[in-house]
C-alpha positions as CSV (number, residue, x, y, z in Angstrom):
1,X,-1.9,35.7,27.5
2,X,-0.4,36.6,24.0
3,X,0.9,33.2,23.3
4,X,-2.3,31.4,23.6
5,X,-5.0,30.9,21.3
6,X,-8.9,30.1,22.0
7,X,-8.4,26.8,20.0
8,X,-6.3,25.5,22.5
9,X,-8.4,26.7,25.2
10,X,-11.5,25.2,23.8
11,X,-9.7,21.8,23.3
12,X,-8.5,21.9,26.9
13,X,-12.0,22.7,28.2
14,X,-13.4,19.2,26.0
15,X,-10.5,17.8,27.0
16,X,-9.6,17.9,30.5
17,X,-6.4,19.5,30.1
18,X,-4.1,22.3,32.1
19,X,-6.6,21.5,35.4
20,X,-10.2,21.8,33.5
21,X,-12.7,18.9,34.5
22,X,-13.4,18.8,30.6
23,X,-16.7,17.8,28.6
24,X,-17.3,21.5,28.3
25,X,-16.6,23.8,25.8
26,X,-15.8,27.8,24.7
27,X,-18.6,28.2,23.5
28,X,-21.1,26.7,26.0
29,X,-18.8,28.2,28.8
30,X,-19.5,31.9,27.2
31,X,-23.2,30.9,27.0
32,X,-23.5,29.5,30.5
33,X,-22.2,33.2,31.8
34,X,-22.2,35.3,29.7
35,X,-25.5,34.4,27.7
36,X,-23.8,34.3,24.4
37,X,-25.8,32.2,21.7
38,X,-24.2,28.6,21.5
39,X,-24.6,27.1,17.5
40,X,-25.0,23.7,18.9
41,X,-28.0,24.6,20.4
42,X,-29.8,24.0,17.0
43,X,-34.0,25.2,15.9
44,X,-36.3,22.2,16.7
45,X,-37.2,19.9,13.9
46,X,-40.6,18.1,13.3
47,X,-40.7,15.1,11.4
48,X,-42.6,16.6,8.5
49,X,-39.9,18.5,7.9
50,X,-37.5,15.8,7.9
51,X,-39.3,13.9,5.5
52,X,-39.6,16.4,3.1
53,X,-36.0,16.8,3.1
54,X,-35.6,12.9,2.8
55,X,-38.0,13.1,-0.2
56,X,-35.7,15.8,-2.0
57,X,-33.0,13.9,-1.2
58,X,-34.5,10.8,-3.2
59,X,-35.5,12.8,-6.2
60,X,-32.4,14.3,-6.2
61,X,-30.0,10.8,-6.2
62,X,-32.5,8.1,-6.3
63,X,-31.9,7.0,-2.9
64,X,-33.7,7.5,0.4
65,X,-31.1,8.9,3.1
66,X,-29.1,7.2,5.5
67,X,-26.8,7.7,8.7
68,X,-23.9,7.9,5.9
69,X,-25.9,10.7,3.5
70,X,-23.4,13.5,4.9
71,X,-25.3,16.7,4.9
72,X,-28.8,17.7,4.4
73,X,-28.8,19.5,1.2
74,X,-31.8,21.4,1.6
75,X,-30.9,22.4,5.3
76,X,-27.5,24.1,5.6
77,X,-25.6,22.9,8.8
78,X,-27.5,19.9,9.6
79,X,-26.4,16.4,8.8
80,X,-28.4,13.3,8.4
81,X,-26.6,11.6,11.1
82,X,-27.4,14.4,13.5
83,X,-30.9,14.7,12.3
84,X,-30.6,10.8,13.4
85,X,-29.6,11.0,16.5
86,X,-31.6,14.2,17.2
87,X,-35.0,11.6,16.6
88,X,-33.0,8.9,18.7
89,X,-32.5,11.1,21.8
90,X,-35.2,13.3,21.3
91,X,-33.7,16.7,21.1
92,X,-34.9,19.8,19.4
93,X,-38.2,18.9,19.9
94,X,-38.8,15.4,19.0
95,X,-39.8,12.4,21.0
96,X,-37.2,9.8,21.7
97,X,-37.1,6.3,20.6
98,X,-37.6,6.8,16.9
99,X,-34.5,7.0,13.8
100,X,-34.5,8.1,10.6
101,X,-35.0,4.8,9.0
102,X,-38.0,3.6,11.1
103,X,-39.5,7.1,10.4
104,X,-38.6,6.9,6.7
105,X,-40.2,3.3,6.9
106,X,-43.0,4.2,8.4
107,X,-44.2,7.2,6.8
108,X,-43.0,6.3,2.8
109,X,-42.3,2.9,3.3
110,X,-38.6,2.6,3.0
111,X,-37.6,-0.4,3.8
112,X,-36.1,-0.8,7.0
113,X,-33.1,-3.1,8.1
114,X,-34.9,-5.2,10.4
115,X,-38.5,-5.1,9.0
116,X,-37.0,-6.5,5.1
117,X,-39.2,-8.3,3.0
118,X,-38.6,-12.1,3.0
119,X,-36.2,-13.4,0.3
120,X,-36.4,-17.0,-1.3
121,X,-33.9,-18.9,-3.3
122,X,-35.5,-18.5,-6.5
123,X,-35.5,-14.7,-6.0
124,X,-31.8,-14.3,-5.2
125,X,-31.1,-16.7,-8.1
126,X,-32.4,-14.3,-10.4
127,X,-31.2,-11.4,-8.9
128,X,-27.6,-13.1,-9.0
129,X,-28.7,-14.2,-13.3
130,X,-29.4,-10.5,-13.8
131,X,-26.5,-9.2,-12.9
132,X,-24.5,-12.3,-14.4
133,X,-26.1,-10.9,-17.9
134,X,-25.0,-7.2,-17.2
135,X,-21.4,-7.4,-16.0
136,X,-20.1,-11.4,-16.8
137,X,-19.3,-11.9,-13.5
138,X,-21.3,-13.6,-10.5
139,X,-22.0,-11.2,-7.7
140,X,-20.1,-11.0,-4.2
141,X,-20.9,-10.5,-0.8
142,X,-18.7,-7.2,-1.1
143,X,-20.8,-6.1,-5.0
144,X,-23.1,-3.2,-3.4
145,X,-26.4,-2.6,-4.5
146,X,-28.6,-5.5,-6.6
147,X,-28.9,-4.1,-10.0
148,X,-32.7,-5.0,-10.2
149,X,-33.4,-4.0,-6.4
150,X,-31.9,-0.8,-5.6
151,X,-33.2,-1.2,-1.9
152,X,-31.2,-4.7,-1.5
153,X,-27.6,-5.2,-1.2
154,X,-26.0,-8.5,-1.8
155,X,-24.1,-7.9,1.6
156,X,-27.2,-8.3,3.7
157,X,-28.3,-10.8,1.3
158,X,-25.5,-13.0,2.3
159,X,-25.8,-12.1,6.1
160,X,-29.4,-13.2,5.4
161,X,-28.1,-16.6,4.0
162,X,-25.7,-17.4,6.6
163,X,-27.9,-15.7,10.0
164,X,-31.5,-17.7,8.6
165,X,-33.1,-14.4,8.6
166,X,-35.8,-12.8,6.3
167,X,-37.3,-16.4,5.5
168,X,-34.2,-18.3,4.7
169,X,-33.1,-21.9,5.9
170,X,-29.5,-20.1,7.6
171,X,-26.4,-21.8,7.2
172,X,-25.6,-20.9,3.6
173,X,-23.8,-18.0,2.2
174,X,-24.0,-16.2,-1.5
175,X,-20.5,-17.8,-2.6
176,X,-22.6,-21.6,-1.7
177,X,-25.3,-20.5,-3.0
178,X,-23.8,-20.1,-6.8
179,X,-21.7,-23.1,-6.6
180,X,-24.9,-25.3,-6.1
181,X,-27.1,-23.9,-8.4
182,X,-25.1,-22.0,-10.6
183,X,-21.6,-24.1,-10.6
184,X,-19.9,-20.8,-9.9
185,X,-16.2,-22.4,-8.1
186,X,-16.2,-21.8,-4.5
187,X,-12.6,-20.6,-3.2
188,X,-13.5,-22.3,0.3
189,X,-15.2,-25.7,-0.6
190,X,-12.6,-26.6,-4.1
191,X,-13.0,-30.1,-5.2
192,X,-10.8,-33.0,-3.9
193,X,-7.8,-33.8,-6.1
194,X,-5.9,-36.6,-6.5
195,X,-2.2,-37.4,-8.1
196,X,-3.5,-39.3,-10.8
197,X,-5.5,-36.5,-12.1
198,X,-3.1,-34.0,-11.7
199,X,-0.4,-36.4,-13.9
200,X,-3.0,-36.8,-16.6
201,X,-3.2,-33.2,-16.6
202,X,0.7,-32.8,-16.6
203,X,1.3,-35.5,-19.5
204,X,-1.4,-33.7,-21.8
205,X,0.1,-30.3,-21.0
206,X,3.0,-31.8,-22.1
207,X,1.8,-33.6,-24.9
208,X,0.3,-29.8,-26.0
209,X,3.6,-27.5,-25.6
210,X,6.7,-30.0,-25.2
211,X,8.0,-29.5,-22.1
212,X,6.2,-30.4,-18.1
213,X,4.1,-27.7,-16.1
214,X,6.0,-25.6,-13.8
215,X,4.1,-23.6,-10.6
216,X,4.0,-20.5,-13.7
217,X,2.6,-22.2,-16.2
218,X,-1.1,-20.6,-15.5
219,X,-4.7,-22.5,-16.1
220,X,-4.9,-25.6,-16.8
221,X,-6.4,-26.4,-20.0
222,X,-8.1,-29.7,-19.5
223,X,-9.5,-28.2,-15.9
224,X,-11.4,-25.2,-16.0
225,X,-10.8,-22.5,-13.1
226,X,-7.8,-25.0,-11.9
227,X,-4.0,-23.4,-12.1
228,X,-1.1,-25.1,-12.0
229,X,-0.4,-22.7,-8.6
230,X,-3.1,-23.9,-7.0
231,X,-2.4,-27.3,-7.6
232,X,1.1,-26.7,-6.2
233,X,0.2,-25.0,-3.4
234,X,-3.1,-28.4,-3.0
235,X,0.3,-30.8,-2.9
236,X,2.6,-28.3,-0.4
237,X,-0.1,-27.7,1.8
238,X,-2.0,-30.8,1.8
239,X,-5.1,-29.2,0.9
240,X,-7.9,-31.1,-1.4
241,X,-7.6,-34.6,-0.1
242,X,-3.9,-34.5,-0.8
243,X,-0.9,-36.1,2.0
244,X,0.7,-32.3,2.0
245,X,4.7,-32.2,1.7
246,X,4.9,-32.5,-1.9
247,X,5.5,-30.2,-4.7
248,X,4.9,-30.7,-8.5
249,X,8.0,-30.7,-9.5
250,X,8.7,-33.5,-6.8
251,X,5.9,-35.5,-8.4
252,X,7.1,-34.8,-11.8
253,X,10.3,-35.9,-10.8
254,X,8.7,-39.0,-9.1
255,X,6.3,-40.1,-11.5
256,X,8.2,-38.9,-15.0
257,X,11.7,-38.9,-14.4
258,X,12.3,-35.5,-14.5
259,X,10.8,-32.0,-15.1
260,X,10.9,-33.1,-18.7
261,X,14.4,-31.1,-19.8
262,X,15.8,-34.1,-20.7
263,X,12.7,-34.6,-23.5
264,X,13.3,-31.1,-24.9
265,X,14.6,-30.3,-28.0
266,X,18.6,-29.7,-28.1
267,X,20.4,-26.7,-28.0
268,X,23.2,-25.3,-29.9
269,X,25.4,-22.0,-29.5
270,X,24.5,-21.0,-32.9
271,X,20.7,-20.8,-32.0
272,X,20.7,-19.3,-28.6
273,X,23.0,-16.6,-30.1
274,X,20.4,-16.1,-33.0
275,X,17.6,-15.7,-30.2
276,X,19.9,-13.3,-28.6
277,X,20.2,-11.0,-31.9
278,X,16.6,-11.0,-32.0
279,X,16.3,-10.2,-28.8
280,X,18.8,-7.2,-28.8
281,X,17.2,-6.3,-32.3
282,X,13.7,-5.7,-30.9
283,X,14.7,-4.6,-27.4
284,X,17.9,-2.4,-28.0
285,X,19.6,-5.1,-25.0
286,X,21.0,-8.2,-24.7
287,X,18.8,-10.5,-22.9
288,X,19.7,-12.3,-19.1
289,X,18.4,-15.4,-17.2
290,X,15.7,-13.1,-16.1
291,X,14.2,-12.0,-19.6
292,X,11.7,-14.4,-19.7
293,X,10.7,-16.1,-22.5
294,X,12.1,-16.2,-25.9
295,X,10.5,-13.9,-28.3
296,X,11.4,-15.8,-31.4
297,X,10.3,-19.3,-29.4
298,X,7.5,-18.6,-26.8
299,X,8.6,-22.4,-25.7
300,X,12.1,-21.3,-24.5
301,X,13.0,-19.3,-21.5
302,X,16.0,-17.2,-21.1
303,X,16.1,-18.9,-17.4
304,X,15.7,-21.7,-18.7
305,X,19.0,-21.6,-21.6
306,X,20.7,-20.3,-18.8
307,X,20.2,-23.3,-16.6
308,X,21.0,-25.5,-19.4
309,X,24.7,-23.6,-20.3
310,X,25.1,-24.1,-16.7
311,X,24.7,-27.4,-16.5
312,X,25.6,-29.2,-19.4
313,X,21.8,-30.2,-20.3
314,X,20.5,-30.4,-23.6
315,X,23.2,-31.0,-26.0
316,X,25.6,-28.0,-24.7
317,X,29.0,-29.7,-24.4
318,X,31.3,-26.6,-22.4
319,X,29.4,-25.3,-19.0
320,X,28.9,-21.6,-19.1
321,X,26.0,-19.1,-18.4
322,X,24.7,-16.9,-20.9
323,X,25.9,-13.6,-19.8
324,X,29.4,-15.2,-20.4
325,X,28.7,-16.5,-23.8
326,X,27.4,-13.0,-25.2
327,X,30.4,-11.3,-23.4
328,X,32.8,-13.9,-25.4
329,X,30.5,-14.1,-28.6
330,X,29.2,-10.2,-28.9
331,X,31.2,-8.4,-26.4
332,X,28.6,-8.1,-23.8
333,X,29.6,-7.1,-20.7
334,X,28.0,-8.7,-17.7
335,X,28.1,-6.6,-14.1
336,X,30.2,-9.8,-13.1
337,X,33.1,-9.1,-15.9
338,X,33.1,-5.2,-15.9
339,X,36.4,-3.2,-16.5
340,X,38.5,-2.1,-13.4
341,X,37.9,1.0,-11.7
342,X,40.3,3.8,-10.1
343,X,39.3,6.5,-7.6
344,X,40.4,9.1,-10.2
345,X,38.2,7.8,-12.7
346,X,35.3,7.8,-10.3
347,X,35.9,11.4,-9.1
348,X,36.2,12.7,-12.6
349,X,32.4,11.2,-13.5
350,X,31.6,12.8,-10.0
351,X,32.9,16.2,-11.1
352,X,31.3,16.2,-14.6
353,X,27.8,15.2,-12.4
354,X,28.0,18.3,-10.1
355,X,28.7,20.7,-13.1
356,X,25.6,19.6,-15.1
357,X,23.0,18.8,-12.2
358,X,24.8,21.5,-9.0
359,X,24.9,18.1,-6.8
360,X,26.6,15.4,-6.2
361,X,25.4,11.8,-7.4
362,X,24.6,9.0,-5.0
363,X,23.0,5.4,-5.3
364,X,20.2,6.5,-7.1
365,X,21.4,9.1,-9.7
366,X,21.0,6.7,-12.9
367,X,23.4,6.8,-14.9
368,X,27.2,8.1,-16.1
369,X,26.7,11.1,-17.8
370,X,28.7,10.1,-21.0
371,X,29.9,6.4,-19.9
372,X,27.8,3.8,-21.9
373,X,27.0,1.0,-19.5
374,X,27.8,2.3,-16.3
375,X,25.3,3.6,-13.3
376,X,26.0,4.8,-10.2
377,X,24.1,2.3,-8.5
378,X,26.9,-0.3,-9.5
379,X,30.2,2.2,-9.2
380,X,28.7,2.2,-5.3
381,X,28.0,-1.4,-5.2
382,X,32.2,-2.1,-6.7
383,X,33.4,0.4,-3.5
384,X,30.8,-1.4,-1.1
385,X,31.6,-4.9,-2.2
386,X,35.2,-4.6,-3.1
387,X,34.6,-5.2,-6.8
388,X,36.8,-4.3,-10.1
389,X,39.5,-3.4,-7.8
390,X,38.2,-2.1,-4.9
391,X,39.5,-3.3,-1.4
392,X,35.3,-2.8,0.1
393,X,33.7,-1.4,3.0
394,X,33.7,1.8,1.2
395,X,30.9,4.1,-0.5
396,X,30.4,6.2,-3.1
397,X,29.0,9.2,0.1
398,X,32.5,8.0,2.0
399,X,34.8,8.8,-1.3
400,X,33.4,12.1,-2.1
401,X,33.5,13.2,1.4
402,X,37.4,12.6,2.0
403,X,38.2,14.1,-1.7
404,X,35.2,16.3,-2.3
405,X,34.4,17.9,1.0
406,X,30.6,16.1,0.2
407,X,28.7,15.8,3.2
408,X,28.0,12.2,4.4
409,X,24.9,11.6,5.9
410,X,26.0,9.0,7.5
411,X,29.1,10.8,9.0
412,X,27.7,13.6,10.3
413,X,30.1,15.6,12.7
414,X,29.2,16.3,16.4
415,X,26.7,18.4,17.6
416,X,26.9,20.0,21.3
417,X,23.7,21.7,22.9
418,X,25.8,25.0,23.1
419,X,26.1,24.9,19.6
420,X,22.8,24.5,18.3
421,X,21.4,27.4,21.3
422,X,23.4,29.5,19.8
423,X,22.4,29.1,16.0
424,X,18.7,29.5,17.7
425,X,19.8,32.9,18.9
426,X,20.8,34.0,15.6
427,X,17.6,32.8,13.6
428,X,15.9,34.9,16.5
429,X,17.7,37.8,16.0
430,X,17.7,37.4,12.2
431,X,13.5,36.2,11.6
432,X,12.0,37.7,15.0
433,X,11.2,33.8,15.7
434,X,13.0,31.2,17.6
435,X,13.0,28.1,15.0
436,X,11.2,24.6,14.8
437,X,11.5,21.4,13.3
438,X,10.2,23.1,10.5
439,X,12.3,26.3,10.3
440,X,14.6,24.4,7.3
441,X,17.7,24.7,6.5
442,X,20.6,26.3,9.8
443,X,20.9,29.6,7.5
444,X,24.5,29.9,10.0
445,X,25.3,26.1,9.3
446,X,25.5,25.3,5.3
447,X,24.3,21.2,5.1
448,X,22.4,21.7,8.6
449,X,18.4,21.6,8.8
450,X,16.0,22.1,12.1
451,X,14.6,19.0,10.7
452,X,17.6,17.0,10.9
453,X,18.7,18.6,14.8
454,X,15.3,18.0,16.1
455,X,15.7,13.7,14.8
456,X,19.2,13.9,16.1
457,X,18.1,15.3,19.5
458,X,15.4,12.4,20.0
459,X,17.3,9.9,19.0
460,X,20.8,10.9,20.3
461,X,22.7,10.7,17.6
462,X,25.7,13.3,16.6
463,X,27.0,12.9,20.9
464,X,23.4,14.6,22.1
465,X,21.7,13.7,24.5
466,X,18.4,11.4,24.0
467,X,14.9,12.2,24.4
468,X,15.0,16.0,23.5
469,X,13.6,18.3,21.3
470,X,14.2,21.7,19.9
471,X,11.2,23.2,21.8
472,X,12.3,21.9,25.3
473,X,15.8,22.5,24.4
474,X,14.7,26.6,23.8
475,X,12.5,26.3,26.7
476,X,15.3,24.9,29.8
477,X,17.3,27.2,28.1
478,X,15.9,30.4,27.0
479,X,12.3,30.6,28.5
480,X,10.7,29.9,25.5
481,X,6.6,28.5,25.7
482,X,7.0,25.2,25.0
483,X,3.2,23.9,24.2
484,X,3.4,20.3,25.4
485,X,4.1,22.2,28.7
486,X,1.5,25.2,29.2
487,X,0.4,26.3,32.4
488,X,-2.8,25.3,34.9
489,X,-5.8,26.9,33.2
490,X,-8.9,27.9,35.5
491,X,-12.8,28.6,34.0
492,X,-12.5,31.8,36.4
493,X,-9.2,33.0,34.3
494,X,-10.6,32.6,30.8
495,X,-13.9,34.1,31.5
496,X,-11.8,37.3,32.5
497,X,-9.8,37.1,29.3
């Protein structure tokens, strides 16, 4: 059988496939008749020798082995987890019922999961201080190892805290723990809030920078470890002893008159404009509503200008936005107020594209080679959308397929079985292999690929037929071996091969 391989016939035996009752394998097959040495059957151990393995182990990292050690270093081919089980079952010699770690426990007195010392308050505490002092941070239940007792981990501490194990009360956890003693804040037990606080908050925020707290505006100053998103989310939510269905720019509103635009200091054209120089001075760009804030006054926001050209707020006397005002003011031009475009002009910038790069651009190309301001992302968005115009419901693939011959993905001609048998016959011929989804590119069919046939046949696209693929296709049709479809298999039969 040429066109199998003993891989396959060792998974099938494992596996239960092609007829095989499985949980077997090659290799035990060829030892069970034909005495050939199997390599799982491994050389007993003894437990001295295990231990001095473990002890080379620990002189070599620091650690004592566990289930998750990998491989023995001083025993090529064996693993600690295999040496584990091996003193679990007791194979290659050992007696059953032991494990590495009772072993390891009882003979150098590792400590052992279930027989830990018993932990106190006081000592967690100062485990906890200790590695406060070394990294400025408190420790987690997800940290690792305790920095001054390598054979703890704050993990099994915490278990230990919540289960009552290893002498502890139970019903605590690590996070609890450092929120009593150590005022470390708890993400799960936060204190209660009420609107009055948060308003004092609010009016010395505002009596600080000038303007009311928004859901960005970070920590709060007066509140350390609060946020002014967390406080938001406390009134949406009704979390914290709050009635829920609230916002805080609802209670602003509510309780201040306002989200505090109409305290702000004025605005005039002439200063925006000067913030906009600066801005294009330092950036090389013209700023937007989405900019952020000001970089000659941290207080301003480019959002927020833009709200007040809007609407009228502030002092501004004509409604606008900004992108308008720097298109009339410094000939800025906004994707809303761009110059017409003609098919000519778009297939000329196409052209120039396909002599410098061999291809032809799409969506994501970047932009006009030699046309300041323009990128192909937004020539496609004008034909899609019908902008500077465009009638719409076009594309940039549809326009360069009816003038340029380009070859739309998305309007891909017809494929017939026939059709695609028949290329399969010529990369036969041609490579002395029928192809795959992997074969590439339809040497016979420029702008075809294996890869692209085999989707099409699955999914039924191009007038095929759903549910194929190549394989079964060359196997109705041409006999080929299709390997999700291989033949009854028999021990008798591969003992004979």
């Amino acid at each position: 059988m040429p066109e199998d391989s003993w891989a396959r016939i060792d998974a099938a035996l494992r596996n239960g496939r092609y007829g095989l009752d499985g949980g077997s394998s090659l290799a035990r097959l060829l030892w069970q008749h034909r005495g050939v040495p199997n390599r799982s059957a491994r050389p007993p151990l003894t437990k001295k020798q295990i231990v001095a393995w473990a002890e080379a182990h620990h002189r070599r990292t620091g650690r004592w082995p566990s289930l998750e050690s990998g491989p023995v270093k001083h025993a090529p081919g064996e693993t600690w987890r295999n040496v584990d089980r091996a003193l679990r079952r007791g194979d290659r010699g050992l007696e059953p019922g032991d494990s590495l770690a009772k072993l390891l426990n009882r003979r150098r007195g590792v400590p052992h999961l279930h027989r830990l010392r018993p932990l106190s308050i006081a000592m967690i505490l100062a485990w906890a201080d200790a590695h406060y002092r070394r990294y400025h941070k408190w420790p987690t239940n997800r940290t690792g190892r305790v920095v001054t007792a390598p054979d703890e981990d704050w993990g099994r501490i915490n278990a230990a805290l919540n289960n009552g194990s290893r002498g502890l009360p139970g019903g605590n956890s690590l996070a609890k723990l450092l929120a009593e003693h150590r005022g470390r804040r708890h993400q799960r037990e936060l204190p209660r809030l009420t609107v009055k606080q948060i308003l004092t908050w609010a009016d010395a925020h505002f009596a600080r920078t000038g303007h009311w707290p928004t859901e960005r505006s970070g920590a709060i100053a007066e509140a350390s470890g609060e946020t002014w998103s967390g406080v938001t989310n406390a009134l949406r939510c009704g979390r914290r002893g709050l009635p829920g269905g609230s916002s805080l720019a609802k209670l602003l509103k509510a309780e201040r008159g306002g989200d505090g635009r109409s305290r702000r200091p004025p605005l005039t054209v002439k200063q925006i404009l000067a913030w906009a120089d600066d801005h294009h001075t330092r950036t090389g760009k013209w700023p937007t509503h989405l900019s952020g804030r000001v970089m000659a006054e941290p207080m301003e926001t480019w959002g927020g200008i833009n709200a007040a050209l809007r609407e009228k707020h502030r002092g501004i006397r004509r409604r606008t936005t900004l992108a308008r005002l720097l298109e009339e003011k410094r000939g800025y031009q906004h994707i809303g107020n761009r110059p017409r475009l003609t098919v000519e002009q778009i297939l000329s910038w196409a052209d120039a594209h396909h002599r410098r790069t061999g291809q032809w651009p799409d969506k994501s190309s970047g932009a006009v080679i030699g046309v300041r301001g323009e990128t192909w992302r937004r020539v496609a968005q004008s034909l899609e959308r019908g902008h500077r115009g465009f009638e719409g419901r076009s594309s940039l693939a549809k326009l360069l397929a009816k003038h340029r011959g380009y070859r739309n993905p998305k309007g891909l001609p017809p494929l017939t079985v026939g059709q695609i048998l028949e290329w399969a016959d010529r990369h036969k011929k041609r490579t002395g292999r029928w192809p795959n989804a992997k074969s590439g590119a339809v040497v016979d069919a420029p702008g075809e690929k294996w890869g692209n046939i085999q989707n099409s046949l699955q999914r039924g696209q191009r007038s095929l037929p759903k549910g194929l693929t190549i394989m079964q296709l060359l196997a109705e049709h041409r006999g080929v071996r299709n390997k999700g479809f291989l033949p009854v298999l028999k021990e008798p039969r591969i003992v004979n091969w």
